[in-house]
N, C-alpha and C positions, 0 to 999 in steps of 0.2 A: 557694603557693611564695613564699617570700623572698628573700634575695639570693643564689642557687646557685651556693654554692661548690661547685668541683669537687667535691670529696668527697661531700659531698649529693646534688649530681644524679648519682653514680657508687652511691651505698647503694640505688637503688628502681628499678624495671624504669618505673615511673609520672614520676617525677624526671628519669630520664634519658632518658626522651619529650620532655617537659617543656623539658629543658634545652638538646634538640635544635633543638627548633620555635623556643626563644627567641634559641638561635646563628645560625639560618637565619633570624629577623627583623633581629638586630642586623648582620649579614653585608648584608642588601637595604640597611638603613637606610645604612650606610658608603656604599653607590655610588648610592643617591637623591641621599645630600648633598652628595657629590663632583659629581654633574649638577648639582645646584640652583646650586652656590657657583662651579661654572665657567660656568652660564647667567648670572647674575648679573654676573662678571667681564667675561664675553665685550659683554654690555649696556652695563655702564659702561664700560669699553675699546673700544669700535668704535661706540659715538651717534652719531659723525658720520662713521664710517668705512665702516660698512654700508648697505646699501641697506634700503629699511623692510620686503619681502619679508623680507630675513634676521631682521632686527629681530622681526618678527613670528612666524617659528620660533622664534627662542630665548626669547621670553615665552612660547611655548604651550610646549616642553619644560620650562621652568623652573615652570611652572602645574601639567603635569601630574606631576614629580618632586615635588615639594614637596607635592600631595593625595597622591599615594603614599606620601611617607615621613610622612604624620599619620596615614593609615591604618595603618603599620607602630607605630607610638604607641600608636595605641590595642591594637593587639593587644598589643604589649608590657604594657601595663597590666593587661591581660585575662591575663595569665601571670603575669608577674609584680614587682604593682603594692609591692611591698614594698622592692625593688631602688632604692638609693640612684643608682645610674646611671639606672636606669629613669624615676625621680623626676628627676631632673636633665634627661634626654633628653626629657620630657614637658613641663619646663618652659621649657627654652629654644626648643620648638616652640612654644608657646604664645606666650610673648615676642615669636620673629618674627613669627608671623601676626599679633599685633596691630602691629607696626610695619611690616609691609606694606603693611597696609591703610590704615594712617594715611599712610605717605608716598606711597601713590601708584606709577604710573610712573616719574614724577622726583623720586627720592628725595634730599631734601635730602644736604648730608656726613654730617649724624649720625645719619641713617636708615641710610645705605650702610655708616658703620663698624659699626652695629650688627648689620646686614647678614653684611657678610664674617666678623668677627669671632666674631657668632654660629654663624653657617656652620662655621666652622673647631672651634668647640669641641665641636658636635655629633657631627661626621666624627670628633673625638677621643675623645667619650665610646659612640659606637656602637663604634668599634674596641676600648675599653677591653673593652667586654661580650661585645665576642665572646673575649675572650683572658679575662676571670673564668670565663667558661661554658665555655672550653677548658680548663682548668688551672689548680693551685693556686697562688694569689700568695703568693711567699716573699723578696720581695726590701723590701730597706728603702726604708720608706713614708716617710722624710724626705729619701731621696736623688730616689724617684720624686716627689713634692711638689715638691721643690725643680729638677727638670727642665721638671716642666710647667710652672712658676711663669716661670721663663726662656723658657718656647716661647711661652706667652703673651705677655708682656712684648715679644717680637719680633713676635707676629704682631700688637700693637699701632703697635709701630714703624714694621713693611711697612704696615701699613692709615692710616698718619697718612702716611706718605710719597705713597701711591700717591690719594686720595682726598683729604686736606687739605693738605698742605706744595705738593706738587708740583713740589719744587725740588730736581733731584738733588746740588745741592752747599750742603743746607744740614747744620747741623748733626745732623737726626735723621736723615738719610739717612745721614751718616758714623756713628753709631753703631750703626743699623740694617745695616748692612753689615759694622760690626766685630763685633757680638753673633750678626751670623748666621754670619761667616767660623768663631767660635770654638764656636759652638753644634753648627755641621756636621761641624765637627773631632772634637768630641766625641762626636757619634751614631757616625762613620764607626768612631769607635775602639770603642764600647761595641756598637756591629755583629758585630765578631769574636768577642763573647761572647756572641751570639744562638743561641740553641738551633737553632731551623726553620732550614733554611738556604735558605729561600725569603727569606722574612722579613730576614736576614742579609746577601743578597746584592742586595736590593729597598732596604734603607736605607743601603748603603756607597753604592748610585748615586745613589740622591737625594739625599744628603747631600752628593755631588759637583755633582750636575747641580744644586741648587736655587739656590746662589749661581752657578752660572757663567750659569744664566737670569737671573736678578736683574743681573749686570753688564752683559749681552748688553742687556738693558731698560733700563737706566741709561745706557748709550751709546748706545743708537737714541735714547733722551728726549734726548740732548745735540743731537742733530741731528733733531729729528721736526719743526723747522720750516721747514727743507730739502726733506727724503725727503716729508713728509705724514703724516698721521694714520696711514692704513694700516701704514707702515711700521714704526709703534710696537706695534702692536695684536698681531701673534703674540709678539714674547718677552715684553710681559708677562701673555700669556694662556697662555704657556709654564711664566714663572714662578709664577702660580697658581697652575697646576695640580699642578706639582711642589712647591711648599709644601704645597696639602691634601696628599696624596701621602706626602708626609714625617709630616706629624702621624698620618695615618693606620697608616702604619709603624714609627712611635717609638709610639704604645698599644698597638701589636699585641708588639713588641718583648720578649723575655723572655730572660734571660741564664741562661746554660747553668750546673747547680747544680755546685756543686763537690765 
């Protein structure tokens, strides 16, 4: 098998087996990563907020999500290893597990952006596979390019704010907030042209909810040395989550053919 385009995996009783088992890997792979990159969050956002009990559950959940979705890798490869997605999803696993290993428990900054960051692109590229193995991609590949190229670019901006800058009033956090105000505008509006109306009615919320978590975490950071650590730790484990969330539902995302 190569890269199964609908049409392919729809021509063969064998293909569309095939095509099934790899939608049902790339489907598990989404919500391994989604646990992995919110166990991760929730680590670096609560070190000092948790007690080491808790501390201790969310490295074995993030241990045991993360051997799950290598095992979901390999089988994808074992299907199908010709898949430029596949290819990419097998090598940014690779990637992290070596900068895992390397940084440890306490992972320098440029372990963690490599971390979240990676985290994010995986969650995006399992979503993209499961929407090639659902149906045929017709929509223009330099408008979609030029989307992810911005969601990137942002989720770099939230990972330099929240991991390195750390200063809600500096510069990158003000652009970081305007590129996402205008990014979520954008999703909420190219929503109404979403075919699934699951999918449709999942990215008008998040594209609402992800900035008003992000503000919600920006004003508890204004005052977190008042309230306490604790008091910071849900809206930006809030706003993680609804970021993966969002990526997750802008690759699933497909606009209704005209």
């Amino acid at each position: 098998m190569s890269t199964l385009p609908h049409e392919a995996v729809e021509s063969h009783p064998a293909r569309r087996g095939a095509g099934r088992r790899v939608r049902a890997l790339a489907a598990a792979g989404v919500v391994l990563v989604l646990v992995v990159v919110l166990a991760s969050a929730a680590l670096r956002q609560g070190a000092e907020a948790f007690s080491p009990a808790v501390l201790s559950a969310l490295r074995a959940v993030h241990r045991a999500a993360a051997s799950l979705e290598a095992l979901v890798v390999l089988a994808l490869l074992w299907l199908a290893w010709r898949s430029r997605l596949v290819l990419a999803i097998a090598g940014i696993t690779l990637l992290l597990s070596v900068v895992g290993v390397l940084a440890g428990r306490n992972p320098p900054a440029a372990a963690a952006l490599a971390n979240l960051l990676g985290g994010l692109a995986l969650a995006g590229c399992f979503a993209a596979l499961v929407r090639e193995t659902t149906q045929r991609e017709d929509e223009s590949p330099v408008l979609t390019l030029l989307v992810a190229g911005v969601v990137a670019a942002q989720c770099v901006l939230g990972a330099l704010v929240a991991i390195v800058v750390k200063d809600f009033l500096s510069l990158t956090f003000l652009i970081h907030a305007l590129v996402g105000m205008v990014l979520c505008a954008y999703l909420a509006w190219r929503a109404l042209r979403v075919d699934a109306p699951a999918v449709r009615l999942s990215l008008v919320l998040l594209a609402v909810a992800a900035p008003a978590a992000g503000l919600v975490a920006a004003l508890f950071g204004f005052s977190s040395s008042s309230r306490g650590l604790s008091s910071l730790v849900a809206p930006a484990l809030a706003h993680a989550a609804l970021v993966a969330l969002l990526v997750v539902a802008a690759a699933l995302a497909r606009e209704k053919r005209a």
